[in-house]
C-alpha positions as CSV (number, residue, x, y, z in Angstrom):
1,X,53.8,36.8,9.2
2,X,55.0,37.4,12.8
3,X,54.2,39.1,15.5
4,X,57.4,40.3,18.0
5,X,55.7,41.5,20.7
6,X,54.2,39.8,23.3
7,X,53.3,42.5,25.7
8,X,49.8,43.6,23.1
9,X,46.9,43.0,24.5
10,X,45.2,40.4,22.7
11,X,42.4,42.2,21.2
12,X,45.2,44.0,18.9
13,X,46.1,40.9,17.4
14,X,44.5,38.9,14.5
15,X,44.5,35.3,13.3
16,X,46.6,34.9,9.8
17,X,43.6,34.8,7.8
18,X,42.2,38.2,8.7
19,X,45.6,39.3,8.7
20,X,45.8,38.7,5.1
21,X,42.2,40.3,4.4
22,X,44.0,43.4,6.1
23,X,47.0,43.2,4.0
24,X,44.5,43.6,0.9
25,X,42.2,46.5,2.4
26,X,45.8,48.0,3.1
27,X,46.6,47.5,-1.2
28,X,43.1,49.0,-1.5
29,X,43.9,52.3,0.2
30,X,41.8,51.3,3.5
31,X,44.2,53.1,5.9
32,X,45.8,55.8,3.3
33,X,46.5,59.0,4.1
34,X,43.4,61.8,3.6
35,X,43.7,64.3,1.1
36,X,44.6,66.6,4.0
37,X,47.2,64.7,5.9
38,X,49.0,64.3,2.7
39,X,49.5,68.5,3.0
40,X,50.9,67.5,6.4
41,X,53.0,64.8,5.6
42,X,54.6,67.3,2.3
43,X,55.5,69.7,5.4
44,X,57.1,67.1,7.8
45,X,60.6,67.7,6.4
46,X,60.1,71.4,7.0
47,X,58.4,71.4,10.4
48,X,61.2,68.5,11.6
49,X,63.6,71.0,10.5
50,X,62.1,73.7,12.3
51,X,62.0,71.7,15.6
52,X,58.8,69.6,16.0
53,X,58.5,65.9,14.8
54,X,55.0,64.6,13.6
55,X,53.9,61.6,14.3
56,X,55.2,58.2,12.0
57,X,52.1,58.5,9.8
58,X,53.5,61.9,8.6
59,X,56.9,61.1,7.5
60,X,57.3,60.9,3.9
61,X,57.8,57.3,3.0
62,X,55.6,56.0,5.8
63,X,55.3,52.7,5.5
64,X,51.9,51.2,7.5
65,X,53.8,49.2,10.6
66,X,50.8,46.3,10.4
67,X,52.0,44.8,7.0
68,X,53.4,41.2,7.2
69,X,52.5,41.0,10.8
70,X,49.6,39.9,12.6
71,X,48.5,43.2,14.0
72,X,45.2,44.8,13.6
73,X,46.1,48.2,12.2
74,X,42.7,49.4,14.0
75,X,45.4,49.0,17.0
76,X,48.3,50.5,15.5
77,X,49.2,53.9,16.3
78,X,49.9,54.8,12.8
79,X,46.5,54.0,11.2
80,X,45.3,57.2,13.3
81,X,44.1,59.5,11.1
82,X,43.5,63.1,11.7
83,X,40.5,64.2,12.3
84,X,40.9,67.9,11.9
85,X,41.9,69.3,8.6
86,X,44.0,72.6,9.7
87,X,45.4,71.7,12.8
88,X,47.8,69.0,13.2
89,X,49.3,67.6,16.4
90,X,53.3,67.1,16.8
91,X,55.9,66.4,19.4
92,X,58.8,69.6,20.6
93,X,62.3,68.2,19.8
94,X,63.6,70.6,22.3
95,X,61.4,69.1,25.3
96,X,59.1,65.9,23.9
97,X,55.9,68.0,24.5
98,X,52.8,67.4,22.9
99,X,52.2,70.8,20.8
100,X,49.6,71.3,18.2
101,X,50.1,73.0,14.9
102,X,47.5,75.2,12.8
103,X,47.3,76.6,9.9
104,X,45.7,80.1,9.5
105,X,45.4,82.9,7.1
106,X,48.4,85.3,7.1
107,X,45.9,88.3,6.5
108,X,44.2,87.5,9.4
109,X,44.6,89.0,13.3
110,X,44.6,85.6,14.3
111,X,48.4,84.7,15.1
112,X,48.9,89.0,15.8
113,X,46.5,88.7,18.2
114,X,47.7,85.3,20.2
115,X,51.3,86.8,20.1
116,X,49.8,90.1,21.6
117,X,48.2,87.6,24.7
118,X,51.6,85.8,24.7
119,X,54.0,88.5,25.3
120,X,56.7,87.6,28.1
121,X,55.2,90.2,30.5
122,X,52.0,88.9,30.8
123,X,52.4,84.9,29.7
124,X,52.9,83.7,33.1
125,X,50.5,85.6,34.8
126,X,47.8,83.0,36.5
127,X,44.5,85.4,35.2
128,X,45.7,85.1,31.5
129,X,43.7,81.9,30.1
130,X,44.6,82.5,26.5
131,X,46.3,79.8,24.5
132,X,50.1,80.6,24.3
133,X,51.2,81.3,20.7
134,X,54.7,79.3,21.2
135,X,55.9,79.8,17.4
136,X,55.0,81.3,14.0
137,X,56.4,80.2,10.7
138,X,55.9,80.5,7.4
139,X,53.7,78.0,5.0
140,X,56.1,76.2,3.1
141,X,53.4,75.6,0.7
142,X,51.0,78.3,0.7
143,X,52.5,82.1,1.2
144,X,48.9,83.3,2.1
145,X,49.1,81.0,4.9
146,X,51.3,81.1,8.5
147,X,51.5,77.9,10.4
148,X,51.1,78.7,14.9
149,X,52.3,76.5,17.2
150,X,50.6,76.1,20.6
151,X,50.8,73.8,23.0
152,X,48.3,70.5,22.8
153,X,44.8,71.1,24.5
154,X,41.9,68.9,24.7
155,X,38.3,69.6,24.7
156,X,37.4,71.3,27.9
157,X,34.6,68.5,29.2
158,X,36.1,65.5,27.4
159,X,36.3,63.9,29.7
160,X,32.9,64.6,31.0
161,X,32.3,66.5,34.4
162,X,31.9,64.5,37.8
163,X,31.4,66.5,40.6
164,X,29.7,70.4,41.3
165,X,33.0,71.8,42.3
166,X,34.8,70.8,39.0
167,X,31.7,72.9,37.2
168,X,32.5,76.2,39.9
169,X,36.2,75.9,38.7
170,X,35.5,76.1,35.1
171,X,33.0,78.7,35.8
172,X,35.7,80.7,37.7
173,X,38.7,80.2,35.0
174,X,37.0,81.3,32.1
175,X,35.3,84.6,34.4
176,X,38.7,84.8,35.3
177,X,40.5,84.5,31.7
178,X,37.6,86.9,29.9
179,X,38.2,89.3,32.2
180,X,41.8,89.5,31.6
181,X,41.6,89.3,28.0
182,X,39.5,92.3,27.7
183,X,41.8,94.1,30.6
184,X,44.2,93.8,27.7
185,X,41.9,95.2,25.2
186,X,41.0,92.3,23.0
187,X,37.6,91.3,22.5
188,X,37.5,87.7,21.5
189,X,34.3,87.5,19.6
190,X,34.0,83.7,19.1
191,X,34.3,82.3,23.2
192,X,31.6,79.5,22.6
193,X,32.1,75.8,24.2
194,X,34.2,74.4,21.0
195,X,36.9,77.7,21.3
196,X,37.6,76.8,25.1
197,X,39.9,74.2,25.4
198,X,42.2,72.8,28.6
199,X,45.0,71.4,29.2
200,X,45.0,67.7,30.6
201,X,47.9,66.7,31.7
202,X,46.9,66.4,35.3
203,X,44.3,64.2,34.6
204,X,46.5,61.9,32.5
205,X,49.9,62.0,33.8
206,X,51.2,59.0,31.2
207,X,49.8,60.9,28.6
208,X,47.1,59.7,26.0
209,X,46.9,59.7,22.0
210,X,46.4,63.4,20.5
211,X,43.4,61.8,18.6
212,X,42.1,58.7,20.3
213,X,41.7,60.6,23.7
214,X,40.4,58.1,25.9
215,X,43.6,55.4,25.0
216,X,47.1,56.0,25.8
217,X,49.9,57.7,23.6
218,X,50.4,54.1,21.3
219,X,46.4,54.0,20.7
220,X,46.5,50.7,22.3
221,X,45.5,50.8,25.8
222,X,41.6,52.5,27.5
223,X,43.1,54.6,29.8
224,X,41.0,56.2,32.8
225,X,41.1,60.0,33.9
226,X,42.3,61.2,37.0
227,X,39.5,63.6,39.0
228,X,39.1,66.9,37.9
229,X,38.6,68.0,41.9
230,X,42.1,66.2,42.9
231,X,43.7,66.7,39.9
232,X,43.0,70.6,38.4
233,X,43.6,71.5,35.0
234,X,43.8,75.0,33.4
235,X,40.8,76.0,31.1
236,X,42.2,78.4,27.8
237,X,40.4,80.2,25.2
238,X,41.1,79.1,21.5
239,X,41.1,80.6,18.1
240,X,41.4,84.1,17.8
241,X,40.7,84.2,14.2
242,X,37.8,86.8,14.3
243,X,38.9,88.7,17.6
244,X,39.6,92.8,17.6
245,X,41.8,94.1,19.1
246,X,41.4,97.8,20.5
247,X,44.1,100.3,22.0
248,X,43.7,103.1,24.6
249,X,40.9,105.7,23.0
250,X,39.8,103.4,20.9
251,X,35.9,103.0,20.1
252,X,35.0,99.5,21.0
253,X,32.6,99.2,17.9
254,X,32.5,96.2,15.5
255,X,30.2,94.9,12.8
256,X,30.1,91.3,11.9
257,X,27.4,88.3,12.2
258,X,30.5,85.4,11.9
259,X,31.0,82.7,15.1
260,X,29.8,79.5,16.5
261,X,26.6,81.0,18.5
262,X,24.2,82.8,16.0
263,X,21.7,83.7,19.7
264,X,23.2,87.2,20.2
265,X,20.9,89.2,19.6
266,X,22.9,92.5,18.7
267,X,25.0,90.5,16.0
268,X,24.8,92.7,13.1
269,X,26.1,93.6,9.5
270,X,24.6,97.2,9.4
271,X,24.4,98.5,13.3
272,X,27.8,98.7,15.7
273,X,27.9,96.8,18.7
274,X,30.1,96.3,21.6
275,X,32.3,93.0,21.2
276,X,33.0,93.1,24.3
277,X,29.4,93.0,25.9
278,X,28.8,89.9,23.0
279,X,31.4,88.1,25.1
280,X,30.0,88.1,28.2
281,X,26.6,86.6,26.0
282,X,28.3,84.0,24.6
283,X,29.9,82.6,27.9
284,X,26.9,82.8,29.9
285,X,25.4,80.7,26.9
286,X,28.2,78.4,27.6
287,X,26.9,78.1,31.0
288,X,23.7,77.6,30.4
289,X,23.8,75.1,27.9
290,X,26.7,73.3,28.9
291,X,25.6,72.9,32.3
292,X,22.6,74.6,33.9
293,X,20.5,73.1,31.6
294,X,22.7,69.0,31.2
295,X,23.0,69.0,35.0
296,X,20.8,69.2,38.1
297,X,22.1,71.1,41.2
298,X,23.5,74.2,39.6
299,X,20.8,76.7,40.0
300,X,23.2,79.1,42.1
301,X,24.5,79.8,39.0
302,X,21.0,81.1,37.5
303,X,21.1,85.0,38.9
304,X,24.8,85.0,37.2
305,X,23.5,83.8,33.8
306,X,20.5,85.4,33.3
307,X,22.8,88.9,34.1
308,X,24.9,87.5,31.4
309,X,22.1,86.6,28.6
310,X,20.4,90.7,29.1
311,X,19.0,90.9,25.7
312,X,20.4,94.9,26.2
313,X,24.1,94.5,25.6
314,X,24.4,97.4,28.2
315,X,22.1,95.7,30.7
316,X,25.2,92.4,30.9
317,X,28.0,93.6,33.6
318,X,31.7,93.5,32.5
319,X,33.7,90.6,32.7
320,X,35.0,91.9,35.6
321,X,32.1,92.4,37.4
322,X,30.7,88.9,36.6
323,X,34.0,87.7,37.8
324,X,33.3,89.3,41.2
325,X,29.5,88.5,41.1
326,X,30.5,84.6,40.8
327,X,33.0,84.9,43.7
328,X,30.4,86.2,46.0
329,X,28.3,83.5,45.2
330,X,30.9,80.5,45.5
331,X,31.5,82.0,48.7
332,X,28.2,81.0,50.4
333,X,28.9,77.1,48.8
334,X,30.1,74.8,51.1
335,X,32.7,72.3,50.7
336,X,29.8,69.2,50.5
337,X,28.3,70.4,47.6
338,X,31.3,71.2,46.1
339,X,31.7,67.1,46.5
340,X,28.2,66.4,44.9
341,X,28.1,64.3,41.7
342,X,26.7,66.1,39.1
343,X,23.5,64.3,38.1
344,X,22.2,64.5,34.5
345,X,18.9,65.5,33.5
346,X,18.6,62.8,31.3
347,X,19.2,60.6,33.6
348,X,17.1,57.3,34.4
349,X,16.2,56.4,37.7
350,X,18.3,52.9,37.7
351,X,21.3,55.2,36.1
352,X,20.2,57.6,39.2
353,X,20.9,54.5,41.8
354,X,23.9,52.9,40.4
355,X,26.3,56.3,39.7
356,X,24.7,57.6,43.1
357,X,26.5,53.9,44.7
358,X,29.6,54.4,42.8
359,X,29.6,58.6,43.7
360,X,29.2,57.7,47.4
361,X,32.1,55.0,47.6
362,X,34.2,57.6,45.8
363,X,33.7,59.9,48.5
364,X,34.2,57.0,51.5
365,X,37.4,56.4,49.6
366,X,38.2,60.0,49.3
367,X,37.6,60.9,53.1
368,X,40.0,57.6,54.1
369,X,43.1,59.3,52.1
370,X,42.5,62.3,54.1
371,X,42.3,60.3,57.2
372,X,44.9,58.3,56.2
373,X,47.0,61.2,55.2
């Protein structure tokens, strides 16, 4: 057994005994492919031929790149499984992007709808916050199923939130995006924290791993975020799969109890109710429980919020007015609480002192660049 490369860090090596215990966990099917990436790997030949490569563990044949060497495949970029059963991530021949790739229903709105929101005239517009539908193709082995290409996102706090202004930014995006959305009459049904999504390559300008986030593209390296404040990303709403879509003269009317957040209270099988007002419910929740009540200091958001959660669906204001209601009130913040860590409500009082030290030399550091500069 050998070992060519001397540049691994040493934790991704092994001695030749374990080495051979990995070589017999390999035989035993420790790092096979899951039931579902075998579906994936059976379409690489077809999705490589359509333009977009997935990664080595995909390609029919693959061959785990640990065996007769003294790697430990925990550290190998092709014992990464997926962890997601209908979307898969891959890389753009034409460009080397990072794209992900899902499969959905073909009876469903779902890819319609994202076309609809990724139309030429209205894709590069800065208010539309809706994931770009980049391609659609057919299932190669499923003709009740389409297969949508987007570009990669990551979850929208991973990594976590620092500072108060990175909190007003998401708050304004997604204000931003619903109101946009519905100005093009889709109602998205379903915009709960796991269907907003961001894109993070400002915050990782080497790139990381599509499924070990917090290491870089080969899985090998911890890698550490860039700031959120200095470094903005762009917030996007996910997964249209139960969204309606309603033209001009249209009745704005749907039935239907399906989504991530059951608290709605007008969520019915049997009585109509505006799917638009149910959005501006489910993103104040978003708000609330994502921040207001994880984080201390964001009780200017409060008045916005509680308009947003109005147990009368026709009590909530429009996106559009939230938008403008959140304007005025980031307009009386000023720039040092913008600045100010976020501090967790579950946080200790020794936790309090020690992220408060390293939040403060952050700032002293941050103030010399602009000196400097």
């Amino acid at each position: 057994m050998s070992d060519s490369n001397n540049r691994l860090p040493a934790y991704a090596s092994c001695s030749p005994e374990r080495a051979k215990q990995y070589e017999e966990e390999t035989r035993q099917g420790a790092w096979a492919l899951l039931p579902w990436e075998e579906s994936w790997r059976d379409r690489a030949g077809y999705l490589q031929g359509r333009g977009y490569i997935l990664r080595p563990r995909y390609q029919p044949g693959w061959q785990p790149s640990w065996r007769n060497t003294l790697r430990d495949p925990d550290f190998c970029e092709d014992s990464i499984m997926s962890s997601h059963y209908v979307v898969i991530d891959a890389t753009s021949r034409k460009d080397g992007s990072r794209i992900s790739i899902k499969k959905v229903n073909a009876s469903s709105q779902e890819a319609e709808i994202g076309l609809y929101l990724s139309r030429a005239e209205i894709q590069q517009d800065p208010r539309n916050h809706c994931v770009p539908i980049l391609d659609v193709l057919p299932d190669p082995l499923d003709m009740a199923q389409k297969l949508i290409v987007m570009p990669y996102l990551r979850p929208f706090d991973d990594p976590e939130f620092v500072v108060i202004g990175e909190v007003v930014d998401f708050v304004r995006q997604t204000l931003e995006g619903l109101a946009f959305m519905h100005s093009q009459g889709v109602a998205h049904r379903d915009c709960a924290a796991g269907n907003i999504m961001m894109d993070g390559r400002p915050l990782y300008p080497h790139g990381h791993h599509p499924v070990r986030l917090n290491f870089d593209p080969e899985g090998l390296w911890n890698i550490q975020p860039l700031s959120r404040m200095d470094h903005p990303v762009k917030y996007y709403f996910i997964d249209f799969g139960i969204s309606s879509r309603f033209r001009q003269g249209d009745d704005p009317l749907v039935l239907g109890t399906k989504g991530r957040d059951k608290e709605p209270p007008e969520l019915s099988k049997e009585i109509p109710y505006n799917p638009f007002m149910l959005d501006i419910y489910i993103l104040g929740n978003v708000f609330r429980k994502e921040f207001v009540e994880k984080y201390h200091g964001l009780e200017f958001l409060e008045p916005l919020i509680s308009s947003m959660l109005q147990r009368d669906p026709s009590s909530r204001p429009t996106a559009d007015v939230a938008s403008m209601m959140f304007t005025k009130i980031r307009s009386g913040l000023n720039f040092s609480i913008l600045r100010r860590r976020l501090r967790s409500r579950k946080e200790t009082t020794s936790e309090r002192v020690l992220h408060d030290t390293v939040a403060a030399a952050r700032q002293g550091m941050y103030h010399l660049r602009r000196l400097v500069a």
